[in-house]
BADO-112365 format. One line per field, with one value per residue (C-alpha): residue number from 1; x, y, z; residue in one letter. Coordinates in steps of 0.1 Angstrom, whole numbers, plus 2048, in hexadecimal, padded with zeros to 3 digits. Each point is the difference from the previous one (the first is absolute). Layout:
<keros>
seq (NUM, ...)
px (X, ...)
py (Y, ...)
pz (Z, ...)
type (a, ...)
</keros>
This chain:
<keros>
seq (1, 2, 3, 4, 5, 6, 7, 8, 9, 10, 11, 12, 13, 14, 15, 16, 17, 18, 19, 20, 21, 22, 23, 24, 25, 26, 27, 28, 29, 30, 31, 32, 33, 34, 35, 36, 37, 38, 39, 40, 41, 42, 43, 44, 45, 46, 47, 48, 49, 50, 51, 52, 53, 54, 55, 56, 57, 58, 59, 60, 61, 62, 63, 64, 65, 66, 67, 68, 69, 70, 71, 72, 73, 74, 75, 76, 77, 78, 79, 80, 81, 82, 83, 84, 85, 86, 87, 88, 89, 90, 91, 92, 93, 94, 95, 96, 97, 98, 99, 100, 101, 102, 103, 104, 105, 106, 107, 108, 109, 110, 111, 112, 113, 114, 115, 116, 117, 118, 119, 120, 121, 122, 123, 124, 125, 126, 127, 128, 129, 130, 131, 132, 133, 134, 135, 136, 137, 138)
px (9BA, 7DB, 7E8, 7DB, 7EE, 7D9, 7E5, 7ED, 7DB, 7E4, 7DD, 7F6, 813, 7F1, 7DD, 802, 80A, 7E0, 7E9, 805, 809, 813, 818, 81F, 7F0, 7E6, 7F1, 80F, 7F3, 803, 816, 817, 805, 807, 81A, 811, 800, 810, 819, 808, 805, 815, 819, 7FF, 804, 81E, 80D, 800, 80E, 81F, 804, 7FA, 7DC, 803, 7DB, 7E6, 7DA, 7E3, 7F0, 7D9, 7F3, 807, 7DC, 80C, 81F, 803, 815, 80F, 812, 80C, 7E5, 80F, 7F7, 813, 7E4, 7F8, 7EB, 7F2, 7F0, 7F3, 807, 7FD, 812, 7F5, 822, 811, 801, 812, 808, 813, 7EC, 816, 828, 817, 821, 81B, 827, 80F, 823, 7FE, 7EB, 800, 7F0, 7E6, 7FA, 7F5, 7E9, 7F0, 801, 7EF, 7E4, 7F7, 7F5, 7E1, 7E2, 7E4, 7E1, 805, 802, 80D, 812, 827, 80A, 828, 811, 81A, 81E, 813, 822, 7F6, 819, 814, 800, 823, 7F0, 80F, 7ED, 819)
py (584, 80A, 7FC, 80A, 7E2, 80C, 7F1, 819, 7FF, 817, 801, 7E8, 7E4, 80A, 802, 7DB, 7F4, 810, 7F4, 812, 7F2, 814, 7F6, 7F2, 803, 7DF, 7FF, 7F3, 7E3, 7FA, 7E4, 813, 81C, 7E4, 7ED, 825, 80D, 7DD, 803, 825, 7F5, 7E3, 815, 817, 7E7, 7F2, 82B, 802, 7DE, 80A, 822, 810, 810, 81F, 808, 7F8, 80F, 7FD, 822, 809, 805, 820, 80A, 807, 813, 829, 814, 822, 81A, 81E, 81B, 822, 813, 7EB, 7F2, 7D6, 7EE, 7E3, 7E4, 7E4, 7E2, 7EA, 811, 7F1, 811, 7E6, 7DF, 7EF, 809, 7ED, 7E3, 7F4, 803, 7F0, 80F, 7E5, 7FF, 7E8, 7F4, 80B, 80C, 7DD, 7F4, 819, 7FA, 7DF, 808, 817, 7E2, 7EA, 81F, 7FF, 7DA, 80A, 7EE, 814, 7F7, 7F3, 822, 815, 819, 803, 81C, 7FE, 801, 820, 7FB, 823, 803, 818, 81B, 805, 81E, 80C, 802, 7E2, 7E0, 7EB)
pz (AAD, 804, 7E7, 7FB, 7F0, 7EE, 7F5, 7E3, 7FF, 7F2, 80C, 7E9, 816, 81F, 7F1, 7F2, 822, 80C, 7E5, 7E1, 7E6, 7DF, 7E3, 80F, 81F, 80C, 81D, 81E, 814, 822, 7FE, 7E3, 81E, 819, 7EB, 7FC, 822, 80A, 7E5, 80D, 822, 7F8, 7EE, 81D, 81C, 7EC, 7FC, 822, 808, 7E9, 816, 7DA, 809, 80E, 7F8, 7E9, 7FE, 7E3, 7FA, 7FD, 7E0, 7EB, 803, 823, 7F7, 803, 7EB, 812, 7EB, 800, 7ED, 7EC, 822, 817, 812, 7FA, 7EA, 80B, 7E7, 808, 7E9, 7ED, 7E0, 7E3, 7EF, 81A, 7F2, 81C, 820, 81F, 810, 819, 80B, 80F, 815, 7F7, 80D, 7E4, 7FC, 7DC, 7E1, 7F8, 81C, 807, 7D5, 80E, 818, 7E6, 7E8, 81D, 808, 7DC, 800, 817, 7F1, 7F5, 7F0, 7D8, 7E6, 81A, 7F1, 80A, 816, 80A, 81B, 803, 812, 80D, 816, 819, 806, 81F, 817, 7F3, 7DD, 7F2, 7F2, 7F6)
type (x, x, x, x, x, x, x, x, x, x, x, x, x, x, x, x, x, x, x, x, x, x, x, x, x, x, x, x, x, x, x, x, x, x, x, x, x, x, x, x, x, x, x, x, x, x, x, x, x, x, x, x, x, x, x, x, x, x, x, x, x, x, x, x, x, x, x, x, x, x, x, x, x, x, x, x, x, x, x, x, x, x, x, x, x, x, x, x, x, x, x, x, x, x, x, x, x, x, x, x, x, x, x, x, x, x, x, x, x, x, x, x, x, x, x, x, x, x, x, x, x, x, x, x, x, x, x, x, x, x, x, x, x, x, x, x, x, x)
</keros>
């Protein structure tokens, strides 16, 4: 079974890894962001060792992001973010192939260990089946 594996974030993270600092959100140092990035990749290198990681990717931050809808007249409307409605938004994913719910509920458990910087707040790790072509899930 697949499964998509995400990290939530808001704008808030990615601003206190780059320097700015706000409730449930200190600053990042350079050695925090080091000690992350090499916790990342070892759960990664040990994905793709097991033949589980089909792909995997951090995203830019949501002040990058660009919303397209569909206006009353048919034509697009583009915004460009970040939406301060939005609380949290994806951060990163993973692609897994997993034996079981169990097992990729593990992995999840594993990505949610990733040290950050003391008074971080908490932001989850979402695990969802991904569908297959025939419509099914299960």
């Amino acid at each position: 079974m697949k499964y998509l594996v995400m990290v939530q974030g808001s704008q808030a993270h990615y601003d206190s890894m780059n320097g700015k600092e706000s409730p449930g959100h200190p600053v990042w140092s350079e050695k925090d962001l080091q000690t992350m990035f090499a916790f990342m990749g070892e759960i990664n290198n040990d994905l793709a060792e097991s033949g589980e990681l089909l792909e995997a990717h951090g995203l830019t931050e949501p002040a990058q992001t660009r919303l397209v809808s569909a206006g009353k007249d048919g034509r697009p409307v583009i915004t460009d973010g970040p939406y301060s409605e939005t609380k949290e938004l994806l951060a990163g994913f993973w692609v897994l192939e997993c034996a079981s719910l169990e097992r990729v509920t593990e992995i999840a458990a594993r990505v949610a260990q990733c040290p950050v910087p003391a008074g971080s707040e908490d932001s989850g790790v979402v695990i969802r089946p991904i569908g297959e072509a025939d419509g099914g899930g299960s």
